[in-house]
C-alpha positions as CSV (number, residue, x, y, z in Angstrom):
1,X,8.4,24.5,22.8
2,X,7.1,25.8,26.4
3,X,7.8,23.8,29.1
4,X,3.6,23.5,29.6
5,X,3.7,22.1,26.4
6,X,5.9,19.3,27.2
7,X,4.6,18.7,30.5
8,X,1.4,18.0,28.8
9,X,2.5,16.2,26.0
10,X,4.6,13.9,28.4
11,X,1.6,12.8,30.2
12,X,-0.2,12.0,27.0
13,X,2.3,10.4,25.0
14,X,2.4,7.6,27.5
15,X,6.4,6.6,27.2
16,X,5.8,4.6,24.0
17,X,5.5,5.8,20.6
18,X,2.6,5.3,18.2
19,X,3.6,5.1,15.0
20,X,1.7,5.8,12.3
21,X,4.4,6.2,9.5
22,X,2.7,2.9,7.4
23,X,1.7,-0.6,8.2
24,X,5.1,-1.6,6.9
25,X,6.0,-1.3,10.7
26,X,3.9,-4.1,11.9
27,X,5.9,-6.6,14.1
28,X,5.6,-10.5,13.5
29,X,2.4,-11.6,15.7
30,X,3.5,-14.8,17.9
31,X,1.9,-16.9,16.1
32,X,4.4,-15.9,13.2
33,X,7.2,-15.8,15.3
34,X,6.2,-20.0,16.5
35,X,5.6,-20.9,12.9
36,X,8.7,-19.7,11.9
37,X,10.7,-21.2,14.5
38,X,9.0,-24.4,13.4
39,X,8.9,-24.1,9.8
40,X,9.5,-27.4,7.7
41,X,12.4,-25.7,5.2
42,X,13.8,-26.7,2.0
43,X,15.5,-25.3,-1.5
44,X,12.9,-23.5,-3.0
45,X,15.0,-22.6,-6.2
46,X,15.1,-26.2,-6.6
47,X,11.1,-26.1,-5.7
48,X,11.8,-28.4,-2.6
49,X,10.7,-25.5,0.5
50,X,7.3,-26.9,1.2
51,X,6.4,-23.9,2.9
52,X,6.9,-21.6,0.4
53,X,5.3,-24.4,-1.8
54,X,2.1,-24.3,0.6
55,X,2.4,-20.3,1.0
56,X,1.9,-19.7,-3.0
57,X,-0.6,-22.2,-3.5
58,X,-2.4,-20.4,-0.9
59,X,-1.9,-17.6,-2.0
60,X,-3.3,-18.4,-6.3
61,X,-6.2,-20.5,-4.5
62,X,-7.7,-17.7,-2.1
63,X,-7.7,-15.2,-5.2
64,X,-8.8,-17.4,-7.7
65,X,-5.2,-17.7,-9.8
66,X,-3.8,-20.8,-11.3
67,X,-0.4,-20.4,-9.3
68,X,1.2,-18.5,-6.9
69,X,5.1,-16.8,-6.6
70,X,6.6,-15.9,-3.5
71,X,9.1,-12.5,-3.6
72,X,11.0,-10.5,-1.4
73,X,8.6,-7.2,-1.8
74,X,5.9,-5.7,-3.5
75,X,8.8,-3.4,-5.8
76,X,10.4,-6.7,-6.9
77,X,6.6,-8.3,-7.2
78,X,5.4,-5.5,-9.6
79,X,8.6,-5.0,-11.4
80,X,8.7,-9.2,-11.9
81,X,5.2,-9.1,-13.5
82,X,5.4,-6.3,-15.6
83,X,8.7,-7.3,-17.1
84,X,6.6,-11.0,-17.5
85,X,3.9,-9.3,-19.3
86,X,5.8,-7.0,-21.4
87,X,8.0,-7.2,-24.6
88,X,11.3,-4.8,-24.1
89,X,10.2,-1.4,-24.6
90,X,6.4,-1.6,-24.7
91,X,4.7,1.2,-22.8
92,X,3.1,0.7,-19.8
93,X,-0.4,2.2,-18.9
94,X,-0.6,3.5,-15.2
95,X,-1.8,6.3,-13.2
96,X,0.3,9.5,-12.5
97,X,-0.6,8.9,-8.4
98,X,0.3,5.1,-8.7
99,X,2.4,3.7,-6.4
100,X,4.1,1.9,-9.4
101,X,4.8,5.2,-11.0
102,X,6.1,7.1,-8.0
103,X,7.9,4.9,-6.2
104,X,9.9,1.8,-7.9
105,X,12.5,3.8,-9.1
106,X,11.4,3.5,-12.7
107,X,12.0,-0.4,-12.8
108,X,10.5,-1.4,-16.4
109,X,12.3,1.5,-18.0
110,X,15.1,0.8,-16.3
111,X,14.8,-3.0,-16.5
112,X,13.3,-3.9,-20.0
113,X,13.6,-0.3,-21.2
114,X,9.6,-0.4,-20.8
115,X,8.3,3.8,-20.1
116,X,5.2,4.4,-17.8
117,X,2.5,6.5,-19.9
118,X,0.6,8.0,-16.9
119,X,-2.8,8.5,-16.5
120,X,-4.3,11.4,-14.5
121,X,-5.5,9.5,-10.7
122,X,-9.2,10.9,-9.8
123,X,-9.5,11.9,-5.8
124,X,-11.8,8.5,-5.6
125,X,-8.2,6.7,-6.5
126,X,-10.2,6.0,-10.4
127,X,-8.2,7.0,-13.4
128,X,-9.4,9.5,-15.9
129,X,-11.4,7.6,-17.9
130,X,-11.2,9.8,-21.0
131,X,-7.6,10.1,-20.8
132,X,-7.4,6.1,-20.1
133,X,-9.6,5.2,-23.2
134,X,-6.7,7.6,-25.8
135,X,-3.8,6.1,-23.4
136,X,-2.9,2.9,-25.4
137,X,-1.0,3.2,-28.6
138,X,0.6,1.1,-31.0
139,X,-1.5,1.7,-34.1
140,X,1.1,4.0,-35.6
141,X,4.4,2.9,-36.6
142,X,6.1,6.1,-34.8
143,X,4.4,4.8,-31.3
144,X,5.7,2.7,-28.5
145,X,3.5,-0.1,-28.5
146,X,1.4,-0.6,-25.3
147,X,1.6,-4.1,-24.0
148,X,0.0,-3.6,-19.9
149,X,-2.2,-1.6,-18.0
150,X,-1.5,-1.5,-14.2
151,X,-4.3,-0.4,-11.8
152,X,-4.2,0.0,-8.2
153,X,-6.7,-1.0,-5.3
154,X,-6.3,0.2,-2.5
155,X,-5.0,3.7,-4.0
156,X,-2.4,4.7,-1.8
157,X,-1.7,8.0,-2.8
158,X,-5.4,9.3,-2.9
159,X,-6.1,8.1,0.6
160,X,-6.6,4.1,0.4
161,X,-9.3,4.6,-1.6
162,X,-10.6,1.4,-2.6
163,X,-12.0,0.0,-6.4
164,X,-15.0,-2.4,-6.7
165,X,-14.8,-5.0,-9.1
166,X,-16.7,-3.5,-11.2
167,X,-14.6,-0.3,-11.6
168,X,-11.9,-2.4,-12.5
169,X,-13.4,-4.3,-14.8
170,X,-14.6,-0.5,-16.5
171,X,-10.8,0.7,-16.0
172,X,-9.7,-2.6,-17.7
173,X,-12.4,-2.9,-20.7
174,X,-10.0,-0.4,-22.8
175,X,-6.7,-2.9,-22.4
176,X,-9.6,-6.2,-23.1
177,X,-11.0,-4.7,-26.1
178,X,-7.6,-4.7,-27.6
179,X,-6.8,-8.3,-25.9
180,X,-3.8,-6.2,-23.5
181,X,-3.0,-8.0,-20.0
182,X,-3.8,-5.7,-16.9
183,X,-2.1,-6.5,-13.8
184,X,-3.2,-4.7,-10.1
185,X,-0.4,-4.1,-7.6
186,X,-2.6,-5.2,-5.0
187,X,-0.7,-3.9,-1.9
188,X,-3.0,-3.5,0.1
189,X,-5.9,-5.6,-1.7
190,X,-7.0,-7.5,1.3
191,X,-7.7,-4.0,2.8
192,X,-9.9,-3.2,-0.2
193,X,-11.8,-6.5,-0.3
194,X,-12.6,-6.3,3.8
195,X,-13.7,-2.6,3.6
196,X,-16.0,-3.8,0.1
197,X,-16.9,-7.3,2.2
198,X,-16.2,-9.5,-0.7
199,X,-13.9,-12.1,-1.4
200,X,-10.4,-11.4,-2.6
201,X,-11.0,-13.3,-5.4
202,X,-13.9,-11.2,-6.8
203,X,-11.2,-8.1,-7.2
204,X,-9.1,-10.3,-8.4
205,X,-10.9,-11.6,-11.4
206,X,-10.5,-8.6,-13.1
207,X,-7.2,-8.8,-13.6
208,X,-4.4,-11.0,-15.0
209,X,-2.0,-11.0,-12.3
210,X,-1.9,-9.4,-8.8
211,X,1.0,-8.4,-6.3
212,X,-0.1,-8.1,-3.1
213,X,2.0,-7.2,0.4
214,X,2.5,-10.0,3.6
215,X,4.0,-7.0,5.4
216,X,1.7,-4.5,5.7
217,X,-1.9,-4.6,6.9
218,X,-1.4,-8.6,7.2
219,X,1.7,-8.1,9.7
220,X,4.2,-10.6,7.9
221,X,7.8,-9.0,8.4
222,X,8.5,-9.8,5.0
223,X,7.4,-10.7,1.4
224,X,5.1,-10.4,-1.4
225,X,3.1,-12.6,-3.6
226,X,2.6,-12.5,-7.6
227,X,-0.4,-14.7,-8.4
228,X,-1.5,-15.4,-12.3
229,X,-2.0,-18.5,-14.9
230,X,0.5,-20.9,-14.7
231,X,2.3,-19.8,-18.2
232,X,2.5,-16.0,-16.3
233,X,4.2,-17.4,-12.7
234,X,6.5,-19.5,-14.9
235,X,7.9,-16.6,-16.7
236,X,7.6,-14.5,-13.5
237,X,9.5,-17.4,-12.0
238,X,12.7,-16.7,-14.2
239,X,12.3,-12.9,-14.3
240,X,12.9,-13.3,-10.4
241,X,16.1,-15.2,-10.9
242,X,16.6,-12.6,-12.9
243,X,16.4,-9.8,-10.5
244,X,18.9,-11.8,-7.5
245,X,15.2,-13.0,-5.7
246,X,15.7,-16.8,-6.2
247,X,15.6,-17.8,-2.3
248,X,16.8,-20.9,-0.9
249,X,15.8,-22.2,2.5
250,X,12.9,-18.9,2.4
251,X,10.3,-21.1,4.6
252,X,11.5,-19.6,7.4
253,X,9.6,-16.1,6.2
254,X,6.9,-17.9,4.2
255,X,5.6,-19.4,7.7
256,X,4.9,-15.8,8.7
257,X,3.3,-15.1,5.1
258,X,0.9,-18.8,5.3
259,X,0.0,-17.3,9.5
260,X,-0.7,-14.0,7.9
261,X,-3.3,-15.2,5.0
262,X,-4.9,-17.7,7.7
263,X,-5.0,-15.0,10.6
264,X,-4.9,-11.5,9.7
265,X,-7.2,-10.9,6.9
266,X,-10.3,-10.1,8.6
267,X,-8.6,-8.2,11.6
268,X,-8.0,-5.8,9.0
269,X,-11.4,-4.4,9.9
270,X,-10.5,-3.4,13.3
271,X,-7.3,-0.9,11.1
272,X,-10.4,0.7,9.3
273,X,-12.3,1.5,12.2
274,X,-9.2,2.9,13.8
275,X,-8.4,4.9,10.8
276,X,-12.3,6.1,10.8
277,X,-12.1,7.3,14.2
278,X,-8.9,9.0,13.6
279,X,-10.1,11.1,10.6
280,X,-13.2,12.0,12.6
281,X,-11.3,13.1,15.7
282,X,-8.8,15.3,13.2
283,X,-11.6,16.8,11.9
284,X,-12.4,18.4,15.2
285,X,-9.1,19.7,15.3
286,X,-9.1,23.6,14.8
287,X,-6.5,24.0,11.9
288,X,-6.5,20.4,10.6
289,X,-8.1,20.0,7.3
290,X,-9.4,16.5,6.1
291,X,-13.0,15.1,4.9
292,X,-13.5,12.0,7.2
293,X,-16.0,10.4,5.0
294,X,-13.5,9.8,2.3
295,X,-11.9,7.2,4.6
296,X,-12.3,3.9,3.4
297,X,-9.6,1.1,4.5
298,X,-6.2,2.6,6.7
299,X,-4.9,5.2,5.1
300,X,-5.6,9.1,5.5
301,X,-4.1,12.0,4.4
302,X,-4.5,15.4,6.6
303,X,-3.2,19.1,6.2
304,X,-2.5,22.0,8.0
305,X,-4.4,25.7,7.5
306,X,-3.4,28.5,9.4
307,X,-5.3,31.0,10.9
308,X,-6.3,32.6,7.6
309,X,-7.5,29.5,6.4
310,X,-4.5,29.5,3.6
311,X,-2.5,25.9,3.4
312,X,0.2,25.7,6.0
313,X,3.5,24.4,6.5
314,X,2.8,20.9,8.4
315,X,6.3,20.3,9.5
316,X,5.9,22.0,12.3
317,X,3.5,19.8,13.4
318,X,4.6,16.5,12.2
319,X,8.2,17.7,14.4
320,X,6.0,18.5,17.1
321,X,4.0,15.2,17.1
322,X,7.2,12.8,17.0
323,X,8.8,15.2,19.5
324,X,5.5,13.7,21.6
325,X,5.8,10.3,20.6
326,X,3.4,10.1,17.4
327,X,4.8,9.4,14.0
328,X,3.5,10.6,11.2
329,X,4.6,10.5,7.2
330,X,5.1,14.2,5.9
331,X,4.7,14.4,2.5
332,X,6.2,17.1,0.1
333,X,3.0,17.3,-1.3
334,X,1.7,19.5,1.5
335,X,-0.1,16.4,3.3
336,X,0.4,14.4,6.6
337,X,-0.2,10.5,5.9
338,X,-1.6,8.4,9.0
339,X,-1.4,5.0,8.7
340,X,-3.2,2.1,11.2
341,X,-2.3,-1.2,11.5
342,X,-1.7,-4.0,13.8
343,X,-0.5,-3.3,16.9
344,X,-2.1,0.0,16.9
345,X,-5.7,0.2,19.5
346,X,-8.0,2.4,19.7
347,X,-6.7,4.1,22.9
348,X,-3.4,5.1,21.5
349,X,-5.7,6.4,18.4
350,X,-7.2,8.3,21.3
351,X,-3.6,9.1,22.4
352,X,-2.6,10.3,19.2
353,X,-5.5,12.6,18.7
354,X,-4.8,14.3,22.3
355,X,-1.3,15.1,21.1
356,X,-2.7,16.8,17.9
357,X,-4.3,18.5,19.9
358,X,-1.9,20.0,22.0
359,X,1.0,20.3,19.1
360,X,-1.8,22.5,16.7
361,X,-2.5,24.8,19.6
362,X,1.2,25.4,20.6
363,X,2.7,25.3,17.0
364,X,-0.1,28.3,15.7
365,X,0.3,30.1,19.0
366,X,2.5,33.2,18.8
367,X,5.5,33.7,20.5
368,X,5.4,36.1,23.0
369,X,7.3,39.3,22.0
370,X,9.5,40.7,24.4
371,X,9.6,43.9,25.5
């Protein structure tokens, strides 16, 4: 790098780093931090912590679910409800871009010797609904049997797209019309309900069951919730034993996760914006390619063309962006992943798109050649 190059970027990058890995990185707001401190504590395998007691009835009452189940994360929440749903070795429906399918280390098959049958993920974050409809088998004695389909919403991997409830009540009519369960790893579903501007609950009515995060867009600094009927949570319950996630005195994190449903849901908004202003200002950006209108909660995926107008290699600028204080996911998929969350303002998005900037022009300008 020139030394112009880092002067500049010095001066831009402010001293402090922006990070836009994932919202996972969110830090505790103070009211989290007070409740904590304060939190009224108890056994909860024994079903005595009253604030994990309060934090899941919360949790089943704002989404419309008979009972609520506090875990560790939203790996152990999915993995806990598909194993509740599913007889050992049933398939499980799910798309090939699902977070489920990428990036749980193959839990059910693993777990309860349950495979994933993938579905092709659309670029709206929709599965193939052709492929969906002949996805479910069990007809034929030579097939695995299908016992769940799992959606998504938002759709991580195609840009945080989000579902309406009534494209997942389509997606799910194949799995109803042969009386199948369908459970959403709702993530980021409070993300998808605020950009919609429903109720969580509506989205959630689709479904059976729902895993959604405390630690991302709502800030928590740890924990997920399973919310279902109460004959779902009670085998759910045991499957988490199971798995090592029975907790003992855990209302010291569930504090953070009753502050984070009572708090943070509607600042999600202000994420969205950020993440709308971000895509816009990359667009701008000679050599960046991304389509700013598909950006719909916090989550946006970028690439890097060179001067031919061919795909390029984006480490060079994702090395170049840290180097300046901005952190972005690289994927090996050939896309950059920005993510916005609390804690990030729409100055330091401002920030961020000034050291684009400077890092595209300096990483697709030539190096001098020496005599």
């Amino acid at each position: 790098m020139s030394s112009s190059y880092e002067a500049r970027i010095g001066a831009l990058s402010g001293g402090e780093k922006i990070d836009l890995r994932s919202d996972t990185v969110t830090l505790p707001s103070p009211a989290m931090r007070e409740a904590m401190y304060r939190a009224e504590v108890g056994d909860d395998v024994y079903g005595e912590d009253p604030t994990v007691n309060q934090l899941e009835e919360l949790a089943a009452s704002m989404l419309g679910k008979e009972a609520g189940l506090f875990v560790v994360s939203g790996t152990m929440g999915n993995a806990v409800s598909m194993l509740a749903h599913c007889r050992r070795g049933d398939e499980i429906v799910m798309g090939d871009r699902a977070h489920t399918y990428l990036y749980e280390v193959g839990g059910p098959a693993r777990l309860n010797g349950s495979p994933s049958r993938p579905v092709p993920n659309l670029a709206d974050g929709t599965l193939d609904r052709e492929r969906l409809a002949r996805a479910f088998q069990g007809d034929d004695i030579h097939e695995a049997r299908t016992g769940l389909l799992c959606l998504e919403d938002t759709q991580n991997m195609c840009g945080g797209r989000v579902l309406s409830a009534a494209t997942l009540r389509e997606l799910a009519a194949p799995a109803r019309a042969r009386n199948l369960p369908v459970h959403m790893d709702g993530a980021r579903v409070f993300n998808a309900a605020v950009a919609l501007g429903v109720p969580v609950s509506a989205l959630a009515a689709e479904v059976d069951s729902v895993q959604f995060c405390l630690s991302k867009g709502l800030s928590a600094p740890v924990g997920s919730m399973v919310v279902g009927s109460h004959a779902f949570i009670d085998e759910a319950r045991r499957i988490r034993k199971l798995l090592g996630g029975g907790m003992r005195q855990a209302g010291i994190i569930a504090a953070a996760g009753v502050v984070a449903l009572t708090e943070m849901v509607d600042r999600l908004a202000e994420d969205h914006a950020n993440a709308r202003r971000l895509a816009e200002g990359l667009a701008q950006v000679p050599g960046i390619t991304i389509a700013p209108e598909t950006v719909e909660t916090n989550i946006l995926f970028f690439g890097v063309r060179d001067a031919d107008g061919a795909a390029a290699d984006i480490t060079p600028l994702v090395t170049a962006a840290a180097r300046a204080g901005v952190l972005f996911s690289g994927g090996d998929d050939g896309r950059i992943r920005a993510v916005t969350h609390y804690g990030i303002s729409a100055a330091e998005i401002e920030r961020a798109l000034a050291v684009v900037s400077e890092a595209m022009q300096e990483t697709q300008t030539p190096n001098p050649v020496e005599a």
